[in-house]
Each structure stands twice: as C-alpha cells, then as structure tokens.
Backbone as JSON Lines, residues from 0, in Angstrom:
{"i":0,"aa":"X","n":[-39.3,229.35,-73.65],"ca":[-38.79,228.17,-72.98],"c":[-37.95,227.36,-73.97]}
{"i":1,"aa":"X","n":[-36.95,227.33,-73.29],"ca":[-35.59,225.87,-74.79],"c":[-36.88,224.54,-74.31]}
{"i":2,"aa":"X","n":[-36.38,223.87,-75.51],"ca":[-36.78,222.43,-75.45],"c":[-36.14,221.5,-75.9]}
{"i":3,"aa":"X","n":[-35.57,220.66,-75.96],"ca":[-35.08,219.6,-76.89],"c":[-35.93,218.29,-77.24]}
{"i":4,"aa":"X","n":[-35.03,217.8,-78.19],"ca":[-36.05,216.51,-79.0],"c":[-35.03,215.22,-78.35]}
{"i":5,"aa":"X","n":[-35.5,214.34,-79.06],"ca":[-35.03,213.32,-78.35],"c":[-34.13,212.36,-79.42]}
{"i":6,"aa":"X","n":[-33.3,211.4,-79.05],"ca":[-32.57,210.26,-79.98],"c":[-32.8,209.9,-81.09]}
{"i":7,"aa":"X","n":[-32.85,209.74,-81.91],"ca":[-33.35,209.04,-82.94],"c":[-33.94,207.73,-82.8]}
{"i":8,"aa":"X","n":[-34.95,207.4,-83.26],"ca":[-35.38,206.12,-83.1],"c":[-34.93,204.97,-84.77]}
{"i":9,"aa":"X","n":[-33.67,204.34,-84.86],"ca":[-33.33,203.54,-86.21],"c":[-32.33,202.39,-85.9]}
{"i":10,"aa":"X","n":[-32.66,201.56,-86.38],"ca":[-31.31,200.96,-87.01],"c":[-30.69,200.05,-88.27]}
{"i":11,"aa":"X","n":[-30.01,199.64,-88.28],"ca":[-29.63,199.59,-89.63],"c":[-30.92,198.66,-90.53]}
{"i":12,"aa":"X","n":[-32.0,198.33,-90.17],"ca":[-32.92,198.0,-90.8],"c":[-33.37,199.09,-91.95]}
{"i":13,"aa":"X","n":[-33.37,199.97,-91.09],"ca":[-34.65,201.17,-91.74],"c":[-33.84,201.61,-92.93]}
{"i":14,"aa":"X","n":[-35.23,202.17,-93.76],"ca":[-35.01,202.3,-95.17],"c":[-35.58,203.82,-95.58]}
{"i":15,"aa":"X","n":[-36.15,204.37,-94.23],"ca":[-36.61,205.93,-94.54],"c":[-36.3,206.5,-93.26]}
{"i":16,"aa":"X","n":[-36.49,207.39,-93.21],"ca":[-36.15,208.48,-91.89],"c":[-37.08,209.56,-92.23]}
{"i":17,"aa":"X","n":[-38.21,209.31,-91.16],"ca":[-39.2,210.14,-90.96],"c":[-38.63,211.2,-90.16]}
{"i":18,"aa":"X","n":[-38.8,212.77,-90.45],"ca":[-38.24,213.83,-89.9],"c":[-39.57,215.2,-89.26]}
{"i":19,"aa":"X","n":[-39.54,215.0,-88.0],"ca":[-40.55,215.94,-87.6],"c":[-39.73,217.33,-87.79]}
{"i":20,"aa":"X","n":[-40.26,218.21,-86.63],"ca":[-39.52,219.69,-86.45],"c":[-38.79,219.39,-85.28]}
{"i":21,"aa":"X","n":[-39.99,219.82,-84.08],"ca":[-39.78,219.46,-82.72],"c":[-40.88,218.66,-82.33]}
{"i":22,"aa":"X","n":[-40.82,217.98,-81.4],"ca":[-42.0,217.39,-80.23],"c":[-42.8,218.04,-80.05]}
{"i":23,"aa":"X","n":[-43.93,218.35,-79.98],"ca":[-45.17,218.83,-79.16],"c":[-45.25,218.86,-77.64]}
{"i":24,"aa":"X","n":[-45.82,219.79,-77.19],"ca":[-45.68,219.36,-75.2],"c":[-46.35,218.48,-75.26]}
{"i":25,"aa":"X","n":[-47.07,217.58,-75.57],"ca":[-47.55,216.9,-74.94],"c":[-46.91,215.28,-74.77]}
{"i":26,"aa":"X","n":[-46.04,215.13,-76.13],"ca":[-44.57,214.58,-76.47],"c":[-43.44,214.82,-75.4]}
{"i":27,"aa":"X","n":[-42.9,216.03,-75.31],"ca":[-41.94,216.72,-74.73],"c":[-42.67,215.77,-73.11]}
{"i":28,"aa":"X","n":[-43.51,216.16,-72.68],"ca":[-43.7,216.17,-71.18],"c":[-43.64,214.25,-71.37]}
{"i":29,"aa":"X","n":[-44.14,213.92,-71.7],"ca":[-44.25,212.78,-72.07],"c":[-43.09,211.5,-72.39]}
{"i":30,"aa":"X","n":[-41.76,212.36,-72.75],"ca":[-41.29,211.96,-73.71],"c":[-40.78,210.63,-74.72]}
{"i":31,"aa":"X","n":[-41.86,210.83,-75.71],"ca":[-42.3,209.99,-76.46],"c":[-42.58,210.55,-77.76]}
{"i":32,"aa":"X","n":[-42.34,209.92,-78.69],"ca":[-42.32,211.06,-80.13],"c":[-44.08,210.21,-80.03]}
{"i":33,"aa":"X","n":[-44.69,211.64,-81.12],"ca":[-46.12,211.54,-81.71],"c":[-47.33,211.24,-80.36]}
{"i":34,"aa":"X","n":[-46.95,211.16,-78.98],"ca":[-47.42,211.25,-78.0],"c":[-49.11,211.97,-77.77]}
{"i":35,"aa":"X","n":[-48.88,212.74,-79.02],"ca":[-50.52,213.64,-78.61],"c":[-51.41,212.57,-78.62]}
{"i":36,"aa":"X","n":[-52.31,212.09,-78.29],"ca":[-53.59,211.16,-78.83],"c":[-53.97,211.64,-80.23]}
{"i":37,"aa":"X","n":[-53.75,212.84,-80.14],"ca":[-54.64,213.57,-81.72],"c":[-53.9,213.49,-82.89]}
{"i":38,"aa":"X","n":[-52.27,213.55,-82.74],"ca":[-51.72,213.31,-83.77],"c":[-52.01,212.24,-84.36]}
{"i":39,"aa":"X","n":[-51.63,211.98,-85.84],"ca":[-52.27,211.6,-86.93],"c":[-51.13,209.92,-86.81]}
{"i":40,"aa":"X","n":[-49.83,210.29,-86.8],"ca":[-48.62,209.79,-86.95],"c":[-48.6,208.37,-86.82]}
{"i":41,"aa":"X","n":[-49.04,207.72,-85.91],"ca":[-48.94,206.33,-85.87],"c":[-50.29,206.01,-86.1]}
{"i":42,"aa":"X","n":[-51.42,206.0,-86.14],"ca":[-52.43,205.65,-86.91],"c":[-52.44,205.56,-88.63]}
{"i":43,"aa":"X","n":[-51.64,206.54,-89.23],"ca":[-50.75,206.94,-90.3],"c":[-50.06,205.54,-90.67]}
{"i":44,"aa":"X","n":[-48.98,205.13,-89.8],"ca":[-47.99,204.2,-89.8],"c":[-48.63,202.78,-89.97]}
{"i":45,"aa":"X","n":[-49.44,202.67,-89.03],"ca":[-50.39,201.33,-88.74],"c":[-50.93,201.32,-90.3]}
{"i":46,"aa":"X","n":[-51.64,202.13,-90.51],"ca":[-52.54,201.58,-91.48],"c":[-51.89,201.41,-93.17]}
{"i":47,"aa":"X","n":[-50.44,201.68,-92.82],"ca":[-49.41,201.54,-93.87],"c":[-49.06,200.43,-93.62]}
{"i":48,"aa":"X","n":[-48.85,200.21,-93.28],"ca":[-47.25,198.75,-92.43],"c":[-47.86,197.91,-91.98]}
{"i":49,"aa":"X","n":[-49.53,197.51,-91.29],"ca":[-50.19,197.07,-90.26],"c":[-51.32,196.92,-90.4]}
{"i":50,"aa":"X","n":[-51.53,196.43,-91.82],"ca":[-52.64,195.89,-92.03],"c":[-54.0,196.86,-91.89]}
{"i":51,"aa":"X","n":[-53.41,197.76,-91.62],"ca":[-54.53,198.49,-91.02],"c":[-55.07,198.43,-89.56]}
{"i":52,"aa":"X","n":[-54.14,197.89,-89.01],"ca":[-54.68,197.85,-87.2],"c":[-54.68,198.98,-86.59]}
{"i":53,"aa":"X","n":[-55.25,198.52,-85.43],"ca":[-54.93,200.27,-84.55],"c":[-53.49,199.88,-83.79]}
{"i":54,"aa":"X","n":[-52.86,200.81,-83.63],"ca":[-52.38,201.42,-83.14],"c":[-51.47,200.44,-81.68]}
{"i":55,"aa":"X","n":[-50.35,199.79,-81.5],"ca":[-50.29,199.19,-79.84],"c":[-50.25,200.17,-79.17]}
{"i":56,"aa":"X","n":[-50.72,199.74,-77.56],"ca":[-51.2,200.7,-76.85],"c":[-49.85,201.34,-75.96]}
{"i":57,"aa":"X","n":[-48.65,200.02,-76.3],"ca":[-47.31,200.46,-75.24],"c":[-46.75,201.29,-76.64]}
{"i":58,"aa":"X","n":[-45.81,201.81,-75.96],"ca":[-45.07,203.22,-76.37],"c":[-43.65,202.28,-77.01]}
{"i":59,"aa":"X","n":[-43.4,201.3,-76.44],"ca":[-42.42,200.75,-76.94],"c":[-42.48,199.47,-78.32]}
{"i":60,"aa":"X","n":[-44.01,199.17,-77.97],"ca":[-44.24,197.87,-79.27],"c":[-44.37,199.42,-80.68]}
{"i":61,"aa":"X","n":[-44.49,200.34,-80.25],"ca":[-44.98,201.21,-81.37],"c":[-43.43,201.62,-82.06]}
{"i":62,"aa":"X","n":[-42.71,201.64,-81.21],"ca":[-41.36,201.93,-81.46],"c":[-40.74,200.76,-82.54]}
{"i":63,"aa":"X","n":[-41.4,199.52,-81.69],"ca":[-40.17,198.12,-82.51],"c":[-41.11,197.99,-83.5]}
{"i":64,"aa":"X","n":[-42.61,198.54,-83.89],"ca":[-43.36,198.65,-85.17],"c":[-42.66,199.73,-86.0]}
{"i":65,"aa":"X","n":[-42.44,200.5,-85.6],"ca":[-42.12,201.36,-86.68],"c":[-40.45,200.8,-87.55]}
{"i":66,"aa":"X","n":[-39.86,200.19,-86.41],"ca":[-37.99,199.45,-87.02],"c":[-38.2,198.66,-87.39]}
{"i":67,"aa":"X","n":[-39.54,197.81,-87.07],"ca":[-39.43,196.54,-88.34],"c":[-40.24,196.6,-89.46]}
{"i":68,"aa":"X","n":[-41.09,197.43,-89.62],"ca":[-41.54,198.28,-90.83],"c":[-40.68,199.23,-91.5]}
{"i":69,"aa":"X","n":[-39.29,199.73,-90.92],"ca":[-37.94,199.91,-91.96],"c":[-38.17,201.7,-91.68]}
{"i":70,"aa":"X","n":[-38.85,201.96,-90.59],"ca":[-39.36,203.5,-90.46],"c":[-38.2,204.0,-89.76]}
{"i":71,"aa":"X","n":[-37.29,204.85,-90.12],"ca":[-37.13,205.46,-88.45],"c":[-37.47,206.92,-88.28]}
{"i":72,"aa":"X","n":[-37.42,207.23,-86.8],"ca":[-38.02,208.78,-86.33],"c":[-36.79,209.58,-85.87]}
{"i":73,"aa":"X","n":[-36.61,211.0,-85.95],"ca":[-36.27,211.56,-85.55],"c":[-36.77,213.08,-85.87]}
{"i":74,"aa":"X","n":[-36.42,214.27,-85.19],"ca":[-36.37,215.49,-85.52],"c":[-35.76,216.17,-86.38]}
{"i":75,"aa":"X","n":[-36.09,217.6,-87.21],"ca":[-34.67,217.58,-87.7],"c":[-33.84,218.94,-87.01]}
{"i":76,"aa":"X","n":[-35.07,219.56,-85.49],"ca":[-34.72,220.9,-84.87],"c":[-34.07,219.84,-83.71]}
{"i":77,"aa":"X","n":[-32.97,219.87,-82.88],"ca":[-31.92,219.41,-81.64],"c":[-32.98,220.56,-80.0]}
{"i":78,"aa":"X","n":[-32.89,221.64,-80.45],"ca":[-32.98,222.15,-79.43],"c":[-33.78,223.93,-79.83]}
{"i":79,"aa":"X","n":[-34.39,224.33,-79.3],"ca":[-35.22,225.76,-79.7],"c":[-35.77,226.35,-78.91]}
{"i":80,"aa":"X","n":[-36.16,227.37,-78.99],"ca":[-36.91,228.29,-78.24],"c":[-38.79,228.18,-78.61]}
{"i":81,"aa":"X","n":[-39.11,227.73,-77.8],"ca":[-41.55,227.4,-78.31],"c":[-41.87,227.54,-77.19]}
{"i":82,"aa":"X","n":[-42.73,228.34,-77.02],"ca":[-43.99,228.29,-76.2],"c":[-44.99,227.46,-76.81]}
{"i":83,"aa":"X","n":[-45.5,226.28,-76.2],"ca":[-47.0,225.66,-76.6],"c":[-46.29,224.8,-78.11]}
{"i":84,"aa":"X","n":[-46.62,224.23,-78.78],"ca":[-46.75,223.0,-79.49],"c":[-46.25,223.48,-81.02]}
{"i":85,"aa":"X","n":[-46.57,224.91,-81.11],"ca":[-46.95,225.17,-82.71],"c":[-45.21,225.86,-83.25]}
{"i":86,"aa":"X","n":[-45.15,225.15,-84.68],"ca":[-44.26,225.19,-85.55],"c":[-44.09,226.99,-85.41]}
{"i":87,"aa":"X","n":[-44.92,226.88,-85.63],"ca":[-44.92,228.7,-85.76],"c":[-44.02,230.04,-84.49]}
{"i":88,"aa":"X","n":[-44.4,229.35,-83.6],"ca":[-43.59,229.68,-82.45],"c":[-41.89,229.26,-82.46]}
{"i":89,"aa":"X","n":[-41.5,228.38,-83.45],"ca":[-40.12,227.97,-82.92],"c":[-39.02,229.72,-83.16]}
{"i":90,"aa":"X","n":[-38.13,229.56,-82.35],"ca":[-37.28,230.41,-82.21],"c":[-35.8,230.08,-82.21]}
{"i":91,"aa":"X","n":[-34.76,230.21,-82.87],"ca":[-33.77,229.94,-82.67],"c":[-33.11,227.81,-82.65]}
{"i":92,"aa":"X","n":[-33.66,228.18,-83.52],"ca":[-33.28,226.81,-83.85],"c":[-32.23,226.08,-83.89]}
{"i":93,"aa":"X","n":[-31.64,225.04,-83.26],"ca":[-30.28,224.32,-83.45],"c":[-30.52,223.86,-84.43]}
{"i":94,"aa":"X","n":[-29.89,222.81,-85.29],"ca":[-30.51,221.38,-85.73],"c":[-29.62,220.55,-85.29]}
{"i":95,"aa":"X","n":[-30.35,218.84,-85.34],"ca":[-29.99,217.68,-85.06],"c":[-29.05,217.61,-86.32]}
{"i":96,"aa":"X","n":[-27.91,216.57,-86.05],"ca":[-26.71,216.11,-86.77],"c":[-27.43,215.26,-88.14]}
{"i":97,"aa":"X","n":[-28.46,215.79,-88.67],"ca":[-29.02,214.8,-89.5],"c":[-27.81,214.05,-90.71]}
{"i":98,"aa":"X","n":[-26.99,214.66,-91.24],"ca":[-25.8,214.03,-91.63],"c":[-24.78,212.76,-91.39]}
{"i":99,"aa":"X","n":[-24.37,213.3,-90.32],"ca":[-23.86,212.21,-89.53],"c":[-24.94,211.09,-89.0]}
{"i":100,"aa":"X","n":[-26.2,211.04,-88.91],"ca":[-27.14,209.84,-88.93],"c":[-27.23,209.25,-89.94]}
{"i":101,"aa":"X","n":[-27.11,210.08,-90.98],"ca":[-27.45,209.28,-92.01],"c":[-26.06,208.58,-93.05]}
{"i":102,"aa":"X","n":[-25.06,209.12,-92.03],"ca":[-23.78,208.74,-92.67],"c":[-23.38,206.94,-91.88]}
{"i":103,"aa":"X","n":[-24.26,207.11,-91.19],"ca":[-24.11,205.88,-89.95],"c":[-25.23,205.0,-90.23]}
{"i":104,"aa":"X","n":[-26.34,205.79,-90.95],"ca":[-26.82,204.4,-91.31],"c":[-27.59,204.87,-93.17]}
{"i":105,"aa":"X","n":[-26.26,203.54,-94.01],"ca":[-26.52,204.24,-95.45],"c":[-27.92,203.41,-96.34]}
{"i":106,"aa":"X","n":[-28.16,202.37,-95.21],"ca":[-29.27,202.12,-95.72],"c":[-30.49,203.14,-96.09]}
{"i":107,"aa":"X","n":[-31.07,204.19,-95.42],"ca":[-31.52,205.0,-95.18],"c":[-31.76,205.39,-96.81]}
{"i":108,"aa":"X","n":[-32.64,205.07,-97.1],"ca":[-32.79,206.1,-99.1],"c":[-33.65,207.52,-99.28]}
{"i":109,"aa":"X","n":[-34.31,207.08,-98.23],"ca":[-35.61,208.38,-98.04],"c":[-35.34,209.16,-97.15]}
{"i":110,"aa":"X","n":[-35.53,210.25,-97.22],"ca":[-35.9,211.5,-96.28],"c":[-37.13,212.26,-95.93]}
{"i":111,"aa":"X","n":[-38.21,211.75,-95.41],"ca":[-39.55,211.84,-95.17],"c":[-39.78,213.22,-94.07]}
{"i":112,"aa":"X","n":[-39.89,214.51,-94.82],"ca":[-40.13,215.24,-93.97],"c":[-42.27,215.34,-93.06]}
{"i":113,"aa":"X","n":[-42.25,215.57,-92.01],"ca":[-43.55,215.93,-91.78],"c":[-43.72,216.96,-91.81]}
{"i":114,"aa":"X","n":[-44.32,217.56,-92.43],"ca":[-44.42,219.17,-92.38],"c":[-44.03,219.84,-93.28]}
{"i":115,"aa":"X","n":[-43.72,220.84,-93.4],"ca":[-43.11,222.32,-94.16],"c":[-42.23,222.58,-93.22]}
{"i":116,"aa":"X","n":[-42.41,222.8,-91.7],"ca":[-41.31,223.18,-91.12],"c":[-40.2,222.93,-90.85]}
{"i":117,"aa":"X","n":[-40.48,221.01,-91.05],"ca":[-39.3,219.66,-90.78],"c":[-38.55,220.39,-92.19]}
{"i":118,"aa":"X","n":[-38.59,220.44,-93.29],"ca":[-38.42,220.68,-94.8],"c":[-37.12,221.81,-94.69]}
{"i":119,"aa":"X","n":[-38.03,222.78,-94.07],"ca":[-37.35,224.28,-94.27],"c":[-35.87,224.14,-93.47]}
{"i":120,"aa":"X","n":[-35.95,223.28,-92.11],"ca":[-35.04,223.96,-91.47],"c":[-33.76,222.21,-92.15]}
{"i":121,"aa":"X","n":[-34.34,221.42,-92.25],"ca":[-33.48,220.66,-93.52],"c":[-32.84,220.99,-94.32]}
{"i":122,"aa":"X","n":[-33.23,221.86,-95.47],"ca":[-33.11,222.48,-96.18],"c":[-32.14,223.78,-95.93]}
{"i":123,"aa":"X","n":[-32.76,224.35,-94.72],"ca":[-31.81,225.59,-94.24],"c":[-30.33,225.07,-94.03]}
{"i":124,"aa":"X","n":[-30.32,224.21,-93.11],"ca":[-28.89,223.85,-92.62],"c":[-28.1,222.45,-93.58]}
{"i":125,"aa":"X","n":[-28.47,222.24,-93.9],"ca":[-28.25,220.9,-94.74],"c":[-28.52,220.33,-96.19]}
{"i":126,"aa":"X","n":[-28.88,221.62,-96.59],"ca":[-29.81,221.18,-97.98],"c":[-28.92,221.16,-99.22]}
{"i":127,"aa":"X","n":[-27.35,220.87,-99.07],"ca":[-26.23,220.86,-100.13],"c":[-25.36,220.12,-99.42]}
{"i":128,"aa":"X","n":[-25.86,219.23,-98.43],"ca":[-25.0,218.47,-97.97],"c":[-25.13,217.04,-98.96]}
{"i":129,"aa":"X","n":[-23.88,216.41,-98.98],"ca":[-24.13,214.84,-99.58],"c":[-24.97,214.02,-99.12]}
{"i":130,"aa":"X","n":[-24.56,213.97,-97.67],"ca":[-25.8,212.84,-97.4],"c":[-26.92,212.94,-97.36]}
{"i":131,"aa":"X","n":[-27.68,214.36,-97.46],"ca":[-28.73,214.74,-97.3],"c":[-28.92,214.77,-99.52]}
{"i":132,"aa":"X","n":[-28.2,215.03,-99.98],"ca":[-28.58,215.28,-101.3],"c":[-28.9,213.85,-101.95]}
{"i":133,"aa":"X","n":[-27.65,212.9,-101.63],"ca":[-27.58,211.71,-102.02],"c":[-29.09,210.64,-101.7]}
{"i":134,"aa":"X","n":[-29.98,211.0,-100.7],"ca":[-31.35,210.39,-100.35],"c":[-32.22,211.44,-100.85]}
{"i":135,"aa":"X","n":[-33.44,210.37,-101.29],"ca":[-34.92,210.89,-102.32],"c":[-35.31,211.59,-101.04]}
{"i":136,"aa":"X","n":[-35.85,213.14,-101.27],"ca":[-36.22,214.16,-100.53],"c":[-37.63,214.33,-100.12]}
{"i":137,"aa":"X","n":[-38.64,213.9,-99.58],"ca":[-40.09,213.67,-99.75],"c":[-40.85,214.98,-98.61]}
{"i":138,"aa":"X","n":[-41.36,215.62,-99.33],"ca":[-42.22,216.44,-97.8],"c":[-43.83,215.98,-98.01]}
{"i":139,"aa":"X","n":[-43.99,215.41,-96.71],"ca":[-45.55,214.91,-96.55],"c":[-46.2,216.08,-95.76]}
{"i":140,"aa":"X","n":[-47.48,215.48,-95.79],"ca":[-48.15,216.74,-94.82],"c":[-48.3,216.55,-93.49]}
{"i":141,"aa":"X","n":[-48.09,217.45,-92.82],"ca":[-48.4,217.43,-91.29],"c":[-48.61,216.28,-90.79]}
{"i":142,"aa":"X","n":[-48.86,215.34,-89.88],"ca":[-48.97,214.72,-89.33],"c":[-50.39,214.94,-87.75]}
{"i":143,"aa":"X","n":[-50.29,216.62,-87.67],"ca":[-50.76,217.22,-86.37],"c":[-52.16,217.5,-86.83]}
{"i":144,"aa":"X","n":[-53.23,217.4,-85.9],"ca":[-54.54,217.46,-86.08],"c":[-55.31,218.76,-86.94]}
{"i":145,"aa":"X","n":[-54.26,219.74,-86.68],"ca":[-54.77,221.17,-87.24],"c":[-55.26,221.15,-88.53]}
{"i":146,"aa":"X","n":[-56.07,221.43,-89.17],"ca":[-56.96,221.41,-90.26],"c":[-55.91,222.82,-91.32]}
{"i":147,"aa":"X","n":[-55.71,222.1,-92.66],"ca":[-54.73,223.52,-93.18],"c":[-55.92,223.13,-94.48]}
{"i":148,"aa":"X","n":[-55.68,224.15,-95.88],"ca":[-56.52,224.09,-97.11],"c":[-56.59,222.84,-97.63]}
{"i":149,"aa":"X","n":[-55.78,222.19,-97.79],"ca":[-55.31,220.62,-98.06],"c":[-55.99,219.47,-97.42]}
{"i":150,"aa":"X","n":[-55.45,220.13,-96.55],"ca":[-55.83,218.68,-95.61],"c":[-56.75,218.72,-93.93]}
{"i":151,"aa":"X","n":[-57.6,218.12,-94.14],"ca":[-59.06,218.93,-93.49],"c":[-58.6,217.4,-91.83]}
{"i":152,"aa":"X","n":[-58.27,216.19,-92.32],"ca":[-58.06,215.25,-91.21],"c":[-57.28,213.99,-91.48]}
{"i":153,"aa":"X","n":[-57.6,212.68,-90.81],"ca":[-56.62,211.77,-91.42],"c":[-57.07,211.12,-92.18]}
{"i":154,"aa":"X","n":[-58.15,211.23,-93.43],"ca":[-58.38,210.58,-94.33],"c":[-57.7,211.26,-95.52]}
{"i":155,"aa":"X","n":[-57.54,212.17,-95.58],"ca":[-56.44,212.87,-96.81],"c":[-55.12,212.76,-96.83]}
{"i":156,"aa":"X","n":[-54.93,213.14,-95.23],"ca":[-53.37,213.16,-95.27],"c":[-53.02,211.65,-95.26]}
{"i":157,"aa":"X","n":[-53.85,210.54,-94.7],"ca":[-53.28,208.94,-95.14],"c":[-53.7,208.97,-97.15]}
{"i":158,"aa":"X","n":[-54.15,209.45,-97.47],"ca":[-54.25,209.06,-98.95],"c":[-52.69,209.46,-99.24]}
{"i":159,"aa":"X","n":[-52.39,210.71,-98.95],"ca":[-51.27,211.38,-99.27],"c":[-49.89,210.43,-99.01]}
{"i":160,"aa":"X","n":[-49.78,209.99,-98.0],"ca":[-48.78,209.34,-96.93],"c":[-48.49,207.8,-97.59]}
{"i":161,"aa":"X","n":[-49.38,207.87,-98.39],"ca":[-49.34,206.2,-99.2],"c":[-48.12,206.23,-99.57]}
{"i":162,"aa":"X","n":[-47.69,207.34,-100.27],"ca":[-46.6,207.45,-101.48],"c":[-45.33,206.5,-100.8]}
{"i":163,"aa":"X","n":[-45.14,206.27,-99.34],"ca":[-44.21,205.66,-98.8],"c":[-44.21,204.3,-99.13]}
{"i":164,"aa":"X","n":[-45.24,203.82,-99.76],"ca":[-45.19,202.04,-99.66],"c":[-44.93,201.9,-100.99]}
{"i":165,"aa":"X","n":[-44.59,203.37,-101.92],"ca":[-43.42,203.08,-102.67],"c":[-42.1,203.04,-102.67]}
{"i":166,"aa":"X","n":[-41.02,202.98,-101.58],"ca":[-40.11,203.53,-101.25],"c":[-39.7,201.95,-101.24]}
C-alpha cells in the first residue's frame, strides 16, 4: 500500500527539526504526527519543554507546544510503499524536500533524526547536501514503543533525548 506523510509542522521560530521516517497507521489514519497513544514522542517533548506535564489532550495545543518550544516535525520519507507501521517494511521510498525546508527556514541549526531509519534515508538522499551539511546532525532513538538492546521504554530513551535542551 503507498502512503504519504504529511506538511511539516515549523515556523520561523524553530530551532531544530525533528525528522521521523513515515507515520505509523495509526498516525496515517488519524492524520496526526506521533498519534499512536504508545508512542513515546510527545510525552518525550513535554517532559523537555513542559515542565514535565502530561501531554494536551487536543492535537492542535500539542502542535503550537511543540513551535513555541522551537521544535518542528516533519518526515524525512514524502511517500512509500508499508504494510502495517514498521520501518522495516518501507519500500521504495520518495523523500520529502528536506533541503528546500530548511533553506526556507535558516533558523533551523539541528537536525534531530528519530530513529536509524529517519538517519539512513537522510543520509541516502541528502547527506552532501549544504543545507543538510551546514546543520548539527543528531540521531536519537526511536521514539516507538518497541523495546530494541538499548532502549527497553521511555525512561531511557527520555534520558537519551535530553541532549536537545542543549541545542
């Protein structure tokens, strides 16, 4: 099944650009980035930026939390071939114009990948580009509930994820 991701969520506030792969179905059907309940991602964010609160419950205060905390979201796959949720499945990958976003907004210093997969296909299509060379390159871990050697839930991967409130 193709899928696509959605807009970027930034504006000239933001000071990092958080980069998934693709959406998850449950995102996709949804569409709403980090949408799973289980993902890690804005509980992540909150307890960076937010005092540690939970989480707002609208889809849109979570949005104007993340732009006035200097975050923005996007993908770095446009469009692909997945069955079901997992990185592992992607097929045929487009990518999103990550260049030209970031040529449009130069505030932007960071490049916050989630994943290994956000990383690779960065890297694949873009990884000697200027605007992509010219911003600090960061790969965090997953964001998604799946348990890897590292990182067992969200008390590791938020230890990990700190490194942003140096940026």
């Amino acid at each position: 099944m193709i899928v696509h991701s959605f807009p970027p969520i930034i504006d000239s506030g933001c000071r990092m650009l958080v980069l998934g792969s693709m959406p998850g179905a449950a995102s996709l059907q949804a569409h709403r980035y980090y949408w799973n309940p289980r993902n890690y991602m804005w509980r992540i964010l909150y307890a960076l930026f937010g005092d540690g609160r939970e989480p707002d419950e609208a889809y849109e205060e979570r949005l104007a939390f993340a732009l006035r905390s200097g975050v923005a979201l996007w993908d770095t796959i446009a469009s692909c071939e997945r069955k079901g949720s997992l990185d592992s499945e992607i097929r045929q990958a487009v990518p999103n114009d990550i260049p030209g976003l970031l040529a449009d907004y130069p505030n932007v210093r960071a490049i916050v990948c989630n994943g290994s997969k956000s990383l690779a296909e960065l890297t694949k299509h873009f990884g000697d580009h200027p605007e992509v060379r010219s911003r600090e390159l960061i790969r965090m871990p997953s964001t998604s509930p799946i348990p890897t050697r590292d990182y067992r839930g969200l008390e590791d991967r938020l230890e990990a994820w700190k490194r942003l409130l140096e940026l």
